[in-house]
C-alpha positions in Angstrom: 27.0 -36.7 146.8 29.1 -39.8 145.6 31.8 -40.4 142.6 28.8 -42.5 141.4 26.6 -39.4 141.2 28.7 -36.5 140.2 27.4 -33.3 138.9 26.5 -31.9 135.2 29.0 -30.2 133.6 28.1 -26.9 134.4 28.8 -27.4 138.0 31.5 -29.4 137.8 32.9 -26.5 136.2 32.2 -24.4 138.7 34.0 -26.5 141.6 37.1 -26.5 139.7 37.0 -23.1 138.8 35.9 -21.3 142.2 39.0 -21.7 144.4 41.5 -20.2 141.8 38.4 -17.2 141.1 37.9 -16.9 144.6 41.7 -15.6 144.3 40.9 -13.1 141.3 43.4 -15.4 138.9 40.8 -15.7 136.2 37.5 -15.6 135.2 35.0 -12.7 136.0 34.4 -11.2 139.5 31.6 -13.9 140.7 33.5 -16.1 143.1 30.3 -16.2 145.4 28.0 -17.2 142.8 30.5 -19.7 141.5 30.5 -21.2 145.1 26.8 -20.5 145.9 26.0 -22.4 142.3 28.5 -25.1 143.2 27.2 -25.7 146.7 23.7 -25.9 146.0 24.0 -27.9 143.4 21.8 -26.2 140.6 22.3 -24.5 137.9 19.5 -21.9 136.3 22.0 -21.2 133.0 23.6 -18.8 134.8 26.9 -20.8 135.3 27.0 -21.4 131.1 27.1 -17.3 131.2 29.9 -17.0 133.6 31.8 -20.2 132.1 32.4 -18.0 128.7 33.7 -15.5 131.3 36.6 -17.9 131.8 39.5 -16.8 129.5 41.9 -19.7 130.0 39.4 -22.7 130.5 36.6 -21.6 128.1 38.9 -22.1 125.0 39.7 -25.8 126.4 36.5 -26.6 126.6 35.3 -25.6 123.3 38.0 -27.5 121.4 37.3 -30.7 123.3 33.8 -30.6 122.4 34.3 -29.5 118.8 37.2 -32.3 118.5 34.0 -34.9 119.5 31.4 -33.2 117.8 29.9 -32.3 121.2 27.4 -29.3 120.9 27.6 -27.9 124.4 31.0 -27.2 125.7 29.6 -27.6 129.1 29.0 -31.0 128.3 30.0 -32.7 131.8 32.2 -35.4 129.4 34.0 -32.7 128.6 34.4 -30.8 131.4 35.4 -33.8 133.0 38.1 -33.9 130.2 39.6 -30.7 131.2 40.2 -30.6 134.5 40.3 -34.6 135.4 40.8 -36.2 132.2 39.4 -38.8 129.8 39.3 -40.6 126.3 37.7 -37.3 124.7 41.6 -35.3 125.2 42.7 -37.9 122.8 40.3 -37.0 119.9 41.5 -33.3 119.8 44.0 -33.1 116.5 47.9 -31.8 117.6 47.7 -29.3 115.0 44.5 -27.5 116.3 46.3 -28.0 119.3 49.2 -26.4 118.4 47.4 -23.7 116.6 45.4 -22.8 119.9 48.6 -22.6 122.6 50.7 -20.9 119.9 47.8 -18.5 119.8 47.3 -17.3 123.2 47.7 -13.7 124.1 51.4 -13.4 125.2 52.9 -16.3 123.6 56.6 -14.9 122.2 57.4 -16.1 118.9 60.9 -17.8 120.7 58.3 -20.0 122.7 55.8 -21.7 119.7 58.6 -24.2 118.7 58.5 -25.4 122.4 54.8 -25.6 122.8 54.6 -26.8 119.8 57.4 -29.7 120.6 55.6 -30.2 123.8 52.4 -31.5 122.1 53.8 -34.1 120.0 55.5 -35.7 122.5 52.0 -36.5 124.0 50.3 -33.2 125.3 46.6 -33.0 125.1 44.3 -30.2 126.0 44.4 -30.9 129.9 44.4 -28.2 132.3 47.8 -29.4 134.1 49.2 -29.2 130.4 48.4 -25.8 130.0 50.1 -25.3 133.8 53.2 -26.7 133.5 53.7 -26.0 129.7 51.8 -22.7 128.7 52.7 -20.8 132.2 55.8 -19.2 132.8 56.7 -21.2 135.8 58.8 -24.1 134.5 60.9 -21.7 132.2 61.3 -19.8 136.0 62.7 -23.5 137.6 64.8 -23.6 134.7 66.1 -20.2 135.2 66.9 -21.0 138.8 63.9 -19.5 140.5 62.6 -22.4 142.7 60.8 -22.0 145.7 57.3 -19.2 144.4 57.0 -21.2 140.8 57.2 -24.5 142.4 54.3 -23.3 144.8 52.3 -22.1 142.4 52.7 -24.9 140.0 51.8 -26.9 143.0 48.9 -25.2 143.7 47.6 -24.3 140.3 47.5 -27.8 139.0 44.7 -30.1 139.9 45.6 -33.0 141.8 44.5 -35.8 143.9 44.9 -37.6 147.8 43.7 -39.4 150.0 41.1 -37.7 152.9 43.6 -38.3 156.5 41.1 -36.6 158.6 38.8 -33.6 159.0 39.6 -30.4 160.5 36.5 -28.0 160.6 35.9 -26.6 157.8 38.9 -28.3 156.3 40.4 -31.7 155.7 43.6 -33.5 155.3 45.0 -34.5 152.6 47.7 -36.8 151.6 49.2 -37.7 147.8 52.4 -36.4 145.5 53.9 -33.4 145.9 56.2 -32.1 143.1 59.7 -31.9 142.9 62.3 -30.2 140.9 65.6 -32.4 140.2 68.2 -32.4 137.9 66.3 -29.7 135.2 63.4 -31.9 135.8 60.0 -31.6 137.1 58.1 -34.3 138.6 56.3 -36.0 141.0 57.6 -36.5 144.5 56.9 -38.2 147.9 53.7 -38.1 149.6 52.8 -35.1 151.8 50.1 -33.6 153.9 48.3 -30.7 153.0 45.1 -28.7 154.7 42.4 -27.9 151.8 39.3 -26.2 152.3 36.1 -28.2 152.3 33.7 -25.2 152.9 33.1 -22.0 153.8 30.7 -20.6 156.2 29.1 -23.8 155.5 28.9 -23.3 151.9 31.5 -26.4 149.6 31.6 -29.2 147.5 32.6 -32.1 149.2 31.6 -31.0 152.9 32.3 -35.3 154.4 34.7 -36.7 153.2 35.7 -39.8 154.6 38.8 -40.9 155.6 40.5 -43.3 152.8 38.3 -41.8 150.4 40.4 -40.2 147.3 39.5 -36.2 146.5 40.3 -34.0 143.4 42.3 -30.6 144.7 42.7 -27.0 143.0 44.4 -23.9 144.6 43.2 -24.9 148.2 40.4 -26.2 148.0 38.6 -29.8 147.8 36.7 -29.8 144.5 35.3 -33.1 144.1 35.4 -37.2 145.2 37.4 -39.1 142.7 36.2 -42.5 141.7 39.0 -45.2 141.2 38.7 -44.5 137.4 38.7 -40.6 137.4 41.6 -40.5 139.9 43.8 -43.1 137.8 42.7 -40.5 134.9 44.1 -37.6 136.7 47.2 -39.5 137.8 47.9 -40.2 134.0 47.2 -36.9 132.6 49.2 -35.4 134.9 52.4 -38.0 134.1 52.1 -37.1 130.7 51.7 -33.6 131.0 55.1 -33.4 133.0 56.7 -35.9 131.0 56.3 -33.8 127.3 56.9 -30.5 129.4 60.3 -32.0 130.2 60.7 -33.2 126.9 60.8 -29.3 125.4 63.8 -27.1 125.7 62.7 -23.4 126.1 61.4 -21.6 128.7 57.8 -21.0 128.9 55.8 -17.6 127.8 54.3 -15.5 130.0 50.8 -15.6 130.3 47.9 -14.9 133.1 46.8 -17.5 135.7 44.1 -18.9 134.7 
């Protein structure tokens, strides 16, 4: 499969939302039929039914479609919204917004004037938004904690590289890495990095190509990127970090998701 041929929504949701399932973060208990769905390719509505099962992205995805007067949250413009990123984030009004992270189960009262200063200075409803700025893990950095929130934020977020090679049932990967300077979190150097591409024979992007440029989650490969989609990614992410840093408070403490 090509970035000129990508998947419906439904399973494009389920690439993204395997690998951090498949670790029992979120979602409910079906990491095998998210990666048997994903794999194959079809969906029988099953993955709509599981999708609603999705505490953290489910939410997202409804408010991007209600924002565009999209009927089925599974819509794969939307999807793609969420976890790559596109023109539909930009149609989704702050104060519903607002009204949405300040909502979430476990959001302190000392942290809405943070989230809230977070979205207008330029957060939409992307999933590396609700990473660096709804998590706990940025408030951690700033508390002094570095080396386990700076993984998982690594992790967690979805990001792109470059294919270096192919190792089994894994490739390499090269792109940004984060960093953590000066009460500041952004992106650093280039680095390596091993992501899954399958297992037992069973993935979503199972040859890559070297040069080619991949979407990551967690560790796995989740999809080819086209030029467009990966300059979306790179730009979400940017401004997720950049109204993160902009806020003053630590974050809340939610669930991964």
């Amino acid at each position: 499969m090509t970035a000129s041929t990508p998947p419906d929504g439904a399973l494009l949701f389920a690439r993204y939302a395997y690998p951090p399932n498949s670790l029992g973060y979120c979602g409910p208990d079906q990491a095998p039929l998210l990666l048997e769905y994903g794999a194959a390719g079809e969906d029988d509505g099953g993955l709509g039914r599981l999708a609603r099962g999705f505490e953290g992205a489910w939410p997202y995805l409804r408010l991007i479609a209600e924002a565009n007067r999209i009927e089925d949250p599974l819509d794969g413009r939307v999807v793609g919204a969420y976890w790559v990123g596109n023109r539909l984030l930009a149609r989704v009004d702050p104060y519903r917004l607002c009204a949405h992270v300040t909502g979430l189960p476990g959001t302190r009262a000392a942290d809405r004037d943070r989230l809230v200063e977070s979205v207008f200075a330029g957060a939409v409803p992307h999933h590396n938004f609700h990473v660096f700025g709804v998590y706990p893990w940025v408030g951690m950095l700033r508390l002094g904690y570095q080396e386990e929130p700076l993984r998982v934020l690594e992790r967690c977020r979805v990001r792109w590289g470059t294919v270096v090679g192919v190792e089994g049932e894994a490739a390499v990967v090269r792109g940004p890495g984060l960093a953590w300077e000066a009460g500041t979190l952004r992106l650093g150097p280039d680095r390596e990095e091993r992501a899954l591409l399958s297992r037992d024979g069973r993935g979503f992007v199972l040859d890559p190509r070297p040069g080619e440029t991949v979407s990551l989650h967690w560790d796995w490969v989740c999809d080819r990127l086209s030029e467009r989609a990966a300059g979306a990614l790179r730009h979400y992410t940017r401004a997720s970090l950049d109204a993160v840093n902009r806020a003053s408070r630590p974050a809340p403490s939610n669930v991964l998701g």
